[in-house]
C-alpha positions as CSV (number, residue, x, y, z in Angstrom):
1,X,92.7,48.1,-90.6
2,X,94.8,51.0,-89.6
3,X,94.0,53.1,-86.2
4,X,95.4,56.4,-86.1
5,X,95.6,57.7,-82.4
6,X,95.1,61.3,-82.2
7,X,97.3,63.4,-79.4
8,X,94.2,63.6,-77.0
9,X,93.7,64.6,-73.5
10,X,91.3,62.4,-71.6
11,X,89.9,63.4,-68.7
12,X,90.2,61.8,-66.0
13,X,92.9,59.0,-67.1
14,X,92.1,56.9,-64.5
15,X,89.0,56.0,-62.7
16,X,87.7,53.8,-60.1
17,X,84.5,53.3,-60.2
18,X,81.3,51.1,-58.7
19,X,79.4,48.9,-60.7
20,X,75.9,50.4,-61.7
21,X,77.4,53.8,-61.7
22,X,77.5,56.1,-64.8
23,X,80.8,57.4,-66.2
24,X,81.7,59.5,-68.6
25,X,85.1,60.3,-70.2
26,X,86.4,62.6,-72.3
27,X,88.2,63.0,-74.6
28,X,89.8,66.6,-76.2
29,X,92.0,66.4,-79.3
30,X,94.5,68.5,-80.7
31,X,92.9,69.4,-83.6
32,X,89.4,69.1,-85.1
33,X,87.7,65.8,-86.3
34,X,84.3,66.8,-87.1
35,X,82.6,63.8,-86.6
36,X,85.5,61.2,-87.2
37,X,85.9,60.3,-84.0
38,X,85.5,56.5,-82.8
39,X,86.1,55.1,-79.6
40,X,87.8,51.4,-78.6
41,X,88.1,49.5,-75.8
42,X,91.0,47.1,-75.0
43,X,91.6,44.7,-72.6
44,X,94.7,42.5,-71.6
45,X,96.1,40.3,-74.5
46,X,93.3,41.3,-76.6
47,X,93.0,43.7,-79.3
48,X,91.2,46.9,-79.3
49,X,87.3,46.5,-79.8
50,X,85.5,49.0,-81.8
51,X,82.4,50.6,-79.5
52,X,81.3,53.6,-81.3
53,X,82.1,55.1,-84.5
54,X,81.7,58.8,-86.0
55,X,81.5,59.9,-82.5
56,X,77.8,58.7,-81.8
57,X,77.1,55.7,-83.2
58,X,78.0,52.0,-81.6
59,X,79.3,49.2,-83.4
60,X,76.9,46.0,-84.1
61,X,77.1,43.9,-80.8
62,X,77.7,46.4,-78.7
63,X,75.8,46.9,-75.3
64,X,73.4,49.9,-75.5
65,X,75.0,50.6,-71.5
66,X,77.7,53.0,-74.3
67,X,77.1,55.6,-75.9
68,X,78.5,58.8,-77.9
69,X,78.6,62.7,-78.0
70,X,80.4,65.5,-79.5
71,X,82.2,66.8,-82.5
72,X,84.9,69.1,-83.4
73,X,88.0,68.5,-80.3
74,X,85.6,67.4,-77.8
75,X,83.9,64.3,-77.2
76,X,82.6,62.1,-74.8
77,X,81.8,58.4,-74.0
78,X,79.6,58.0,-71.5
79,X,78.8,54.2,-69.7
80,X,75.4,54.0,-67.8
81,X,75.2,51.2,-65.6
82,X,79.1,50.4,-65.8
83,X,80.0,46.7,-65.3
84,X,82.9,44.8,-63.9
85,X,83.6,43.4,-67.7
86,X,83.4,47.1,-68.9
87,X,87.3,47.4,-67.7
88,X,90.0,48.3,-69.4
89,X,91.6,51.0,-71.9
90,X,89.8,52.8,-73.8
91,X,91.0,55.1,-76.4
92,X,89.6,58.2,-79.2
93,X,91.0,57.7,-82.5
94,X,90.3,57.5,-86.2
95,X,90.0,54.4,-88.5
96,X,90.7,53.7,-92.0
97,X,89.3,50.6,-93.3
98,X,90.0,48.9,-97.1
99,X,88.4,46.8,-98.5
100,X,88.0,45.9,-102.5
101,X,85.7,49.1,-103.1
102,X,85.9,51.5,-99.9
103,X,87.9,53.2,-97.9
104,X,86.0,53.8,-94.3
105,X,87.5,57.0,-92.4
């Protein structure tokens, strides 16, 4: 799997929230995506974790507490309810995926 991590501006970089609150980050890129837009969380010594893919849609496993918006430059991930666990780095990008017949973007 190759990640390809737009130049993006997310706003805010950094936040400090309480649990049970809702937050929302943004992200704006550089150039339009249309809907190719997926969204990843990483945490220390771990690799990123797919949450949502084509901007609105979140990966099998993933707490419904995430979810999705936008198209074109902007988009958003929004977390209702956040939790201690949600922490970390989280990052907009596009994926490319092979396997034997498909190529994922």
């Amino acid at each position: 799997m190759l990640v390809i991590f737009h130049r993006a501006r997310f706003t805010p970089e950094v936040q400090s929230v309480v649990p049970g609150q809702t937050v929302s980050i943004r992200c704006k890129a550089s150039s339009s995506m249309g809907s190719y837009l997926h969204w990843y969380l990483q945490k220390p010594s771990e690799a990123p974790k797919l949450l949502v893919y084509y901007a609105t849609n979140r990966h099998s496993g993933v707490s419904d507490h995430f979810s999705g918006s936008g198209s074109g430059t902007d988009f958003t991930l929004t977390i209702s309810g956040v939790q201690a666990e949600d922490a970390g780095v989280y990052y907009c990008g596009q994926m490319f995926a092979w396997n034997n017949e498909n190529c994922i973007k």
